[in-house]
C-alpha positions in Angstrom: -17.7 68.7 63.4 -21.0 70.6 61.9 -24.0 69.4 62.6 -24.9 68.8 59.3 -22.2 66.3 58.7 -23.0 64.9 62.1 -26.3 64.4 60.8 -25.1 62.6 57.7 -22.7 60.1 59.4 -25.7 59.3 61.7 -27.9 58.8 58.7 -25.5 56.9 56.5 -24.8 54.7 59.4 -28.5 53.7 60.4 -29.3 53.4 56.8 -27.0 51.0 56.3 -27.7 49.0 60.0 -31.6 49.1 58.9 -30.8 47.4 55.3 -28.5 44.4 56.6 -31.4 43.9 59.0 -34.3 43.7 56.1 -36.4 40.6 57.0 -37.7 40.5 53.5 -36.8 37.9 50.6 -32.8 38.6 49.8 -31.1 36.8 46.4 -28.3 34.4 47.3 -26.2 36.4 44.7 -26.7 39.6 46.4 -25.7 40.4 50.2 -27.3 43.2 52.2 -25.5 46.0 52.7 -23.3 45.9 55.7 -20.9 48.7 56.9 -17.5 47.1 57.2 -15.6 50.9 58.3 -16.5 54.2 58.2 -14.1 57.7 57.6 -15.5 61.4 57.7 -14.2 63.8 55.5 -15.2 66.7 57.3 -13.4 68.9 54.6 -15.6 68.2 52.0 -18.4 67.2 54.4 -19.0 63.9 53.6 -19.1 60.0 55.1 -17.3 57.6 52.7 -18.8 53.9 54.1 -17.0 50.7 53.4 -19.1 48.0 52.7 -19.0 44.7 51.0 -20.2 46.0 47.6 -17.6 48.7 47.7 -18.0 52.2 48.5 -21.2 54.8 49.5 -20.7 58.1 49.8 -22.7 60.2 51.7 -22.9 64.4 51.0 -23.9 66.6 53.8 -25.4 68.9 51.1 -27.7 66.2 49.0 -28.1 64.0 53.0 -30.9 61.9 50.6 -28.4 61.6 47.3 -26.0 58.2 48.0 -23.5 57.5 45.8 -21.8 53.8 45.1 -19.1 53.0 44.0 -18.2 49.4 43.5 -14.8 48.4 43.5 -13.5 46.4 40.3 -11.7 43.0 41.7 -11.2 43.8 45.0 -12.0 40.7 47.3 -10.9 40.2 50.7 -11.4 37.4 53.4 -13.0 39.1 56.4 -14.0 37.9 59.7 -13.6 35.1 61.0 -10.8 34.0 58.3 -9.2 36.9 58.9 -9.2 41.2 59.9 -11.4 43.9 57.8 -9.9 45.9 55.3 -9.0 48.7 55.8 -10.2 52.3 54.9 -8.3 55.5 54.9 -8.6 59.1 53.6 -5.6 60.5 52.1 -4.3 64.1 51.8 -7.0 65.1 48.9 -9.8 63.4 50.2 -9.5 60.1 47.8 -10.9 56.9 49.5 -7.9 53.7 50.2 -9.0 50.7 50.5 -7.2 47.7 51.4 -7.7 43.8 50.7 -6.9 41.7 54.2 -5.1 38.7 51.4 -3.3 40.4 48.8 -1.1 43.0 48.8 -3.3 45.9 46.7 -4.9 49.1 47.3 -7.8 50.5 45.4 -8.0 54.6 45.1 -11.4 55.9 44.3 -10.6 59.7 43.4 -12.7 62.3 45.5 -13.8 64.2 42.2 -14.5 61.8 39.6 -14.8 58.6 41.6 -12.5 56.6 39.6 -11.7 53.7 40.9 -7.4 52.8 40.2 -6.0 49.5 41.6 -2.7 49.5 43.1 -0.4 46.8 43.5 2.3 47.1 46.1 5.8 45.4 46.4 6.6 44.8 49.2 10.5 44.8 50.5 9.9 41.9 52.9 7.9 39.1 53.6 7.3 38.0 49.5 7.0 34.5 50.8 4.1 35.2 52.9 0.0 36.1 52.5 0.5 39.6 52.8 -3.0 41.8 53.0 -3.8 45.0 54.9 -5.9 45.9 57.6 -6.2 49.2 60.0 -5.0 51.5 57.1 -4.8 55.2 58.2 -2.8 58.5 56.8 -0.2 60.0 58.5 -0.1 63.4 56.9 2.8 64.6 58.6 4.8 61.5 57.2 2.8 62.2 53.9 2.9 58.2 53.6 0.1 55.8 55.1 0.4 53.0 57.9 -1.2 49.1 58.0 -1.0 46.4 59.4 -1.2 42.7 58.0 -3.9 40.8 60.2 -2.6 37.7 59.5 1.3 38.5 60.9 0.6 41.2 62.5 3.5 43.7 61.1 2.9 47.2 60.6 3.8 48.7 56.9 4.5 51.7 56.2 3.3 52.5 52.4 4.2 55.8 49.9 1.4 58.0 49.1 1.8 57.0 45.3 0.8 53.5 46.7 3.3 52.1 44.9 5.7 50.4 47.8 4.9 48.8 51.4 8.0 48.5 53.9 7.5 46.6 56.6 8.7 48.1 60.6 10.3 45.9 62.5 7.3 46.6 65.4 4.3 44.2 65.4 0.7 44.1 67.0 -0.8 40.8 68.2 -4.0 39.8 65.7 -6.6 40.0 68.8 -6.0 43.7 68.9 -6.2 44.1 65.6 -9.1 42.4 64.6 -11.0 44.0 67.5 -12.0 47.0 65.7 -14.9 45.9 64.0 -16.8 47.9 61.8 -14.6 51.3 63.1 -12.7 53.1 61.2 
């Protein structure tokens, strides 16, 4: 990694530690910014940060310039309920992110930042509270991987984010709710 993006991520991530510490007066309506997960896109040089307002982005060109990008009826139950959501670069450099309740993924494009909501269907558990956590891509697979906090199944879901099928492996919640705020 170049030091300038390692600069940024080290920026972008005490910027965001320093404002969810702010001592002063904060609104009930609005929450301090907290990093939920983090993913460099060392391609394009820049931090995307997942946080509960949505999405900052942080270029290694403009380190002072942060862009947001909130995240139209995404909602998601968190710790202690239940994991994080996740967040995951795919092959262009677009942003995934993942509700831990509900089976939808939100695409924020890495050009125009449009925001697209995807909902999945899933070929099993459509009985169940199915929500994603520990997204990632698998580029060689071209598809990505979660897991459901709550069950604990790993999914494996197209890169058109338009189906989830579930493995028949599974990972106990404990070590998947560990991660916090990591990518």
């Amino acid at each position: 990694m170049n030091s300038i993006l390692k600069y940024a991520t080290c920026s972008a991530i005490i910027a965001f530690s320093l404002a969810a510490c702010d001592t002063g007066p904060v609104e009930v309506k609005k929450m301090p910014a907290v990093m939920l997960r983090h993913q460099l896109d060392a391609g394009r040089n820049r931090v995307w940060l997942l946080t509960r307002e949505g999405v900052a982005i942080y270029d290694a060109a403009a380190p002072d310039k942060v862009l947001r990008v909130p995240i139209p009826g995404w909602h998601f139950a968190g710790e202690p309920y239940g994991c994080l959501p996740g967040l995951a670069l795919g092959l262009e450099g677009e942003a995934v992110i993942s509700s831990d309740i509900v089976p939808v993924l939100w695409r924020v494009d890495p050009r125009s930042l449009a925001v697209t909501r995807h909902e999945l269907r899933l070929d099993a558990d459509a009985d169940k509270d199915v929500g994603f956590t520990a997204l990632t891509y698998l580029p060689e697979q071209g598809e990505f991987l979660a897991v459901s906090g709550l069950h604990g199944t790993i999914w494996r879901i197209d890169a058109q984010l338009r189906q989830a099928h579930r493995t028949l492996r599974q990972v106990r919640r404990e070590k998947i709710c560990s991660a916090r705020a990591s990518s």
